[in-house]
C-alpha positions as CSV (number, residue, x, y, z in Angstrom):
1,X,114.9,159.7,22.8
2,X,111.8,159.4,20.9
3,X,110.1,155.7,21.1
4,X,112.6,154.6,24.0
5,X,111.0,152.7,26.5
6,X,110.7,154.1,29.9
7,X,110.3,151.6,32.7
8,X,107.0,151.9,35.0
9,X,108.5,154.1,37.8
10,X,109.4,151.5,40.9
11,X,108.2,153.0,44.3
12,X,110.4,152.2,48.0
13,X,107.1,152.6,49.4
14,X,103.3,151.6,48.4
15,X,100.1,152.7,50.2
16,X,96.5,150.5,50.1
17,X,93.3,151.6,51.1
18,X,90.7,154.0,50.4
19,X,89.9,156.9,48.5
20,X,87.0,159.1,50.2
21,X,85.4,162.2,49.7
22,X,84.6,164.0,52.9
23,X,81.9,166.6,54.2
24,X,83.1,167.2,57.3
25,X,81.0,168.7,60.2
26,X,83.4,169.8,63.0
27,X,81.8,170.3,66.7
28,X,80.9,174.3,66.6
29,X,78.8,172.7,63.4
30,X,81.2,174.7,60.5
31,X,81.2,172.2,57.8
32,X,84.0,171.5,54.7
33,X,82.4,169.9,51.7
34,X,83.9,167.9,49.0
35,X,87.4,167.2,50.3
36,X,90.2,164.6,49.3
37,X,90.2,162.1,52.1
38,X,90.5,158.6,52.8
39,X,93.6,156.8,54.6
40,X,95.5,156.3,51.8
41,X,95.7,159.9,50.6
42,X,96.4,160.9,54.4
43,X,99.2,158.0,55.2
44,X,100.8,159.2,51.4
45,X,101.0,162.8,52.4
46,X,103.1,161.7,55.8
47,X,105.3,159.5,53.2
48,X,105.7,162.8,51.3
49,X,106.3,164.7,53.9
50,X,109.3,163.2,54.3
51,X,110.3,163.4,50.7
52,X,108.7,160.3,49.4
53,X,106.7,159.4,46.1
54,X,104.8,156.7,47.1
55,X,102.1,154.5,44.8
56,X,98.8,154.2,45.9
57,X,96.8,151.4,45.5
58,X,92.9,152.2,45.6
59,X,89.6,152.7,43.8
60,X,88.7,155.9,42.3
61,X,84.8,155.9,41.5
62,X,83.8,157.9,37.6
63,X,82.9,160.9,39.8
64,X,86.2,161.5,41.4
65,X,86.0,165.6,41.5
66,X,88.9,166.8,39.4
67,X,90.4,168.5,41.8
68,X,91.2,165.7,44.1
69,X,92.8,163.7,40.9
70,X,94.6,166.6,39.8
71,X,96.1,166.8,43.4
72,X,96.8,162.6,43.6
73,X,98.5,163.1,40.0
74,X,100.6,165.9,41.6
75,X,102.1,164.4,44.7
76,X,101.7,160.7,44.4
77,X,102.4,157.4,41.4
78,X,99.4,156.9,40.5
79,X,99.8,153.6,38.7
80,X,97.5,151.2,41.4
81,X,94.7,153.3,41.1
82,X,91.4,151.4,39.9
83,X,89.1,153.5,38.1
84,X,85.4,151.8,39.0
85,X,82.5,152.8,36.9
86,X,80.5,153.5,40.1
87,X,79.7,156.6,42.2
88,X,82.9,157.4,44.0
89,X,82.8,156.8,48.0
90,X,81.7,160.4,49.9
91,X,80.9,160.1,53.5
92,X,79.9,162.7,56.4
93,X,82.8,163.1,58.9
94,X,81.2,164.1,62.3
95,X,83.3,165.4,64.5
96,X,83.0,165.6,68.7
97,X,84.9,167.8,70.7
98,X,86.3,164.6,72.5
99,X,87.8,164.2,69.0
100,X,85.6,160.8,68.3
101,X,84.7,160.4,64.9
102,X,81.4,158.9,63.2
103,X,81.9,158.2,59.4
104,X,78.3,158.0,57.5
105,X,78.4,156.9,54.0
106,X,76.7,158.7,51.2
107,X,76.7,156.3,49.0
108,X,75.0,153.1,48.6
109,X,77.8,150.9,47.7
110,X,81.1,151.4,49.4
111,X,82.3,147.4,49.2
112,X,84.8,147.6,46.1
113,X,86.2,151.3,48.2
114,X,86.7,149.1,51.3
115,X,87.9,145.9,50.6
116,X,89.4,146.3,47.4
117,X,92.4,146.2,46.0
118,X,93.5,142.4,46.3
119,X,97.2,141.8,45.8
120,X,96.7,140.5,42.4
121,X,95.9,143.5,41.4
122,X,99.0,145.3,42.2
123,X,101.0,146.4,39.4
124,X,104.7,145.2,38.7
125,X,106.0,148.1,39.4
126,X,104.7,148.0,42.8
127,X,105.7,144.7,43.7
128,X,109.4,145.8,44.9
129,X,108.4,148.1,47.5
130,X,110.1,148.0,50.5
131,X,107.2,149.4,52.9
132,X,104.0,149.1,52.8
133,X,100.8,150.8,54.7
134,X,98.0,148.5,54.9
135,X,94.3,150.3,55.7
136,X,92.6,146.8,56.5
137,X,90.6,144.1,58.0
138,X,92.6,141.3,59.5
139,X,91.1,138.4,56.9
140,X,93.6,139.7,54.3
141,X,96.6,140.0,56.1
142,X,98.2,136.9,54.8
143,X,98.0,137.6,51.2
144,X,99.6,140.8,51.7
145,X,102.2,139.2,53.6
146,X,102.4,136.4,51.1
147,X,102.6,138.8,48.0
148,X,105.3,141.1,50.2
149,X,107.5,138.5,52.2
150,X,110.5,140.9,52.4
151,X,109.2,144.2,53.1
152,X,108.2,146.0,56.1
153,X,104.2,146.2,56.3
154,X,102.5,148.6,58.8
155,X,99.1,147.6,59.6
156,X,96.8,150.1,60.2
157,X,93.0,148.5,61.5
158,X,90.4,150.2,59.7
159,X,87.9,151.6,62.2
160,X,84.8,149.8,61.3
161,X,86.5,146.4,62.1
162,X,87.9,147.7,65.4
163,X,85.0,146.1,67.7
164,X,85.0,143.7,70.1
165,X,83.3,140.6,68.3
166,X,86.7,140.9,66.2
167,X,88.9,140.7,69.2
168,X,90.0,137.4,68.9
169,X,90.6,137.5,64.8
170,X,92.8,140.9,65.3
171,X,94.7,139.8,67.9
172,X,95.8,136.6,66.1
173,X,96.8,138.7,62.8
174,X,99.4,140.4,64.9
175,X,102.2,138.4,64.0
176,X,101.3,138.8,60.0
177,X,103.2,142.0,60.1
178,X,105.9,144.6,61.5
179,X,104.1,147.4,62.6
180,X,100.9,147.7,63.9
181,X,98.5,151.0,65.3
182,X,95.6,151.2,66.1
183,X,94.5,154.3,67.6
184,X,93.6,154.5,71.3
185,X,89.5,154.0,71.1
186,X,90.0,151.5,68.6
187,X,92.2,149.5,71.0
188,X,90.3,150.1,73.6
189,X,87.6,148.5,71.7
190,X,89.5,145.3,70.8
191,X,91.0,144.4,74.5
192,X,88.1,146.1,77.1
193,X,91.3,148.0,78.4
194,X,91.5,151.7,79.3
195,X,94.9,152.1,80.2
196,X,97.1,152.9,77.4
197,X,100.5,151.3,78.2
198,X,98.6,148.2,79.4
199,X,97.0,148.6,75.9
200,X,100.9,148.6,74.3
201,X,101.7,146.0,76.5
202,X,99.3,143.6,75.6
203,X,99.6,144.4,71.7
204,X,103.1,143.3,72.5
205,X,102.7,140.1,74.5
206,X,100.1,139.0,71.7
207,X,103.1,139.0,69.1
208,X,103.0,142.5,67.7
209,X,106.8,143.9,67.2
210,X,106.4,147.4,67.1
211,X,103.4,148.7,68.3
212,X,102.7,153.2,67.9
213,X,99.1,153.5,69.8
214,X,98.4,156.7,68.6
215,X,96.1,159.1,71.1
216,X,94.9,162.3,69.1
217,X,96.5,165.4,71.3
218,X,98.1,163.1,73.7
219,X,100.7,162.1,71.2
220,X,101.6,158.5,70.9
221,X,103.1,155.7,72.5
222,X,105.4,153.6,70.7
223,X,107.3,149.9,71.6
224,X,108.8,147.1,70.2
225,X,109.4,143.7,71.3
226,X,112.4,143.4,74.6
227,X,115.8,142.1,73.9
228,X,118.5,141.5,76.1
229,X,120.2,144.7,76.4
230,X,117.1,147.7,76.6
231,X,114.0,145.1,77.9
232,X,110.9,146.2,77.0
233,X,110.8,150.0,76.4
234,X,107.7,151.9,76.0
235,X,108.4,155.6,74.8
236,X,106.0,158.4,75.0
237,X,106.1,161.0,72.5
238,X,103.7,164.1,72.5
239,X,101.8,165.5,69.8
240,X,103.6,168.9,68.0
241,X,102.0,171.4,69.0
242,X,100.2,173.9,66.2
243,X,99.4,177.6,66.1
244,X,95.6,176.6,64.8
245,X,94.1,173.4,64.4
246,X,91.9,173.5,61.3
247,X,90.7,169.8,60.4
248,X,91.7,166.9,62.4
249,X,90.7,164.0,59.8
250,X,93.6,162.1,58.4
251,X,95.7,163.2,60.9
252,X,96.2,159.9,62.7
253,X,96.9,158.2,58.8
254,X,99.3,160.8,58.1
255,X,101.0,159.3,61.4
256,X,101.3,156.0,59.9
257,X,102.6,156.8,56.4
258,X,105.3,158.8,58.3
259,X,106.0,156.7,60.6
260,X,106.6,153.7,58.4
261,X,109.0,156.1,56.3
262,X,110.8,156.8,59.4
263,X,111.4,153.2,60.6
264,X,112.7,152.2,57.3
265,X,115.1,154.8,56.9
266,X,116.8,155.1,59.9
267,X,116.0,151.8,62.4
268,X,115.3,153.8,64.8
269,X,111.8,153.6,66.8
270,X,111.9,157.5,68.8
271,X,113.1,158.5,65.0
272,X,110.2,156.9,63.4
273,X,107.9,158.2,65.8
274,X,109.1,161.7,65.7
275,X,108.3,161.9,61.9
276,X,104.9,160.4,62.6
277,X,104.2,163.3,65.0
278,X,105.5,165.9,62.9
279,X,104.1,164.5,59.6
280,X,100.5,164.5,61.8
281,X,101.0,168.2,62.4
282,X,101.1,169.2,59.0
283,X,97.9,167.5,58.8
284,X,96.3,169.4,61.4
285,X,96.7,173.2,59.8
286,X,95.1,172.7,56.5
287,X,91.6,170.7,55.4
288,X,91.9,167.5,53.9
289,X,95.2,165.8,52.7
290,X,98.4,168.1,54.0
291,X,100.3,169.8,51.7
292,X,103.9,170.7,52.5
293,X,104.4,173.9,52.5
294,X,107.0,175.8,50.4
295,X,109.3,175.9,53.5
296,X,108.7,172.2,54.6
297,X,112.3,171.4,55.1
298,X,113.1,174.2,57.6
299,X,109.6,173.9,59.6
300,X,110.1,169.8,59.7
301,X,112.8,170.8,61.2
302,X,112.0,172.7,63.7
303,X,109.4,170.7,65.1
304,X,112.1,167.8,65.2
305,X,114.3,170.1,67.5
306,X,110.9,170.4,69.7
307,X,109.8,167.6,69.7
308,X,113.3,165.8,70.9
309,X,114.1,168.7,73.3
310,X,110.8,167.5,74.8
311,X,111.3,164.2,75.0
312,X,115.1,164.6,75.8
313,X,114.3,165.4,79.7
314,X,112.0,162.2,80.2
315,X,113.1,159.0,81.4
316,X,112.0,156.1,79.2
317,X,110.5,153.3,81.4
318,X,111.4,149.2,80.9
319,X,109.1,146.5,81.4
């Protein structure tokens, strides 16, 4: 009806971090200019993937290119988006074949892109969510935590502040949320460790309680804290497998929004982890931000039935 007020839309799940445009240079030096990016349009898509409209909290700069705000408008709620009268962040993605990544600004100020939101500028709306991705430094932790008490918050470390001189701060801020991952250089960073279930392990036994260390074509490695009846489980999960790699950026974000989407709606940590996996291989066959395909449902499922006929033959370890 005509002049009736329609409540703000109420996402289960809200996103915060970054909005970049990337020009990325891959290894054999082919380059992709101008690209949606950033880990909060990658961990979104994985919450899409598996049939969720989450909100986005970030900073859109006056330049955004069209395209990538008609394609945020499309898939995601929109209402936590800052518009900053400021060049928009664009950064060179340069890409090893080791699958290391170097992220070189383009832009002289990338501060407000980084570090901002705060939680008082969440919406209302945004406020009830009951997951929430985190693309952040540790120093903010508590404020998130404060402004979401009940809901589940996934923390993933962005990878400027995984270095050693902030070991000691990161490995404190592990008990300020549920979920943490890192990815396996970044860890490796934080704790001078190379091995990756000592790496789980001592996530773990600083506090975290769940832990998914993801490793690029490896897959992942996923734990939570021991109770009495399973101990201390840590469960390997491989990476789906796709018929052409195109762009491997956002991959590992696209893990996390999954992931987070998976643990919330079913409890279950191999569950949670499967969707990460299979959310990160959508990411994987197209550039930039994934986009489900028109068939998602039937090819989601498909790599579910690989992926757990994989794992179903390996023995889980206790510690």
């Amino acid at each position: 009806m005509s002049g009736t007020f329609q409540p703000a839309y109420q996402p289960a799940y809200v996103g915060v971090g970054s909005i970049i445009i990337d020009d990325i240079v891959y290894p054999d030096g082919q380059t992709s200019m101008g690209v949606l990016g950033g880990g909060i349009s990658h961990a979104a898509a994985g919450m899409l993937i598996w049939d969720q409209c989450p909100g986005i909290m970030a900073c859109a700069g006056r330049d955004l290119p069209a395209k990538a705000l008609a394609r945020l408008e499309r898939d995601f709620d929109i209402q936590g988006l800052i518009q900053l009268d400021q060049s928009q962040a664009r950064a060179w993605q340069l890409f090893e074949w080791d699958g290391k990544r170097t992220e070189i600004f383009r832009v002289d100020d990338v501060e407000p892109f980084i570090h901002a939101p705060q939680p008082d500028q969440v919406p209302d709306s945004y406020r009830g969510a009951r997951g929430v991705y985190l693309l952040r430094g540790a120093r903010s932790l508590p404020a998130w935590r404060a402004l979401y008490p009940a809901a589940t918050l996934l923390w993933e470390p962005f990878q400027q502040y995984m270095v050693p001189a902030n070991a000691v701060e990161f490995r404190a801020a592990l008990q300020q949320v549920d979920i943490v991952s890192p990815n396996l250089l970044e860890a490796r960073q934080v704790y001078n460790l190379d091995n990756p279930t000592a790496l789980v392990n001592a996530m773990l036994d600083d506090g975290a309680q769940i832990v998914a260390l993801r490793m690029g074509e490896a897959g992942s490695l996923v734990a939570c804290q021991a109770n009495r009846r399973t101990g201390r489980r840590i469960i390997a999960v491989p990476a789906v497998p796709v018929p052409e790699i195109v762009d491997q950026t956002g991959a590992g974000n696209t893990y996390c929004g999954a992931f987070l989407v998976g643990w919330l709606e079913t409890g279950d940590l191999v569950t949670a982890a499967v969707y990460g996996a299979v959310a990160a291989s959508f990411a994987l066959e197209v550039t930039g931000v994934a986009d489900p395909p028109a068939n998602l449902a039937e090819v989601r499922e498909e790599r579910c039935q690989w992926l757990r006929a994989r794992m179903a033959g390996r023995m889980n370890r206790s510690y």
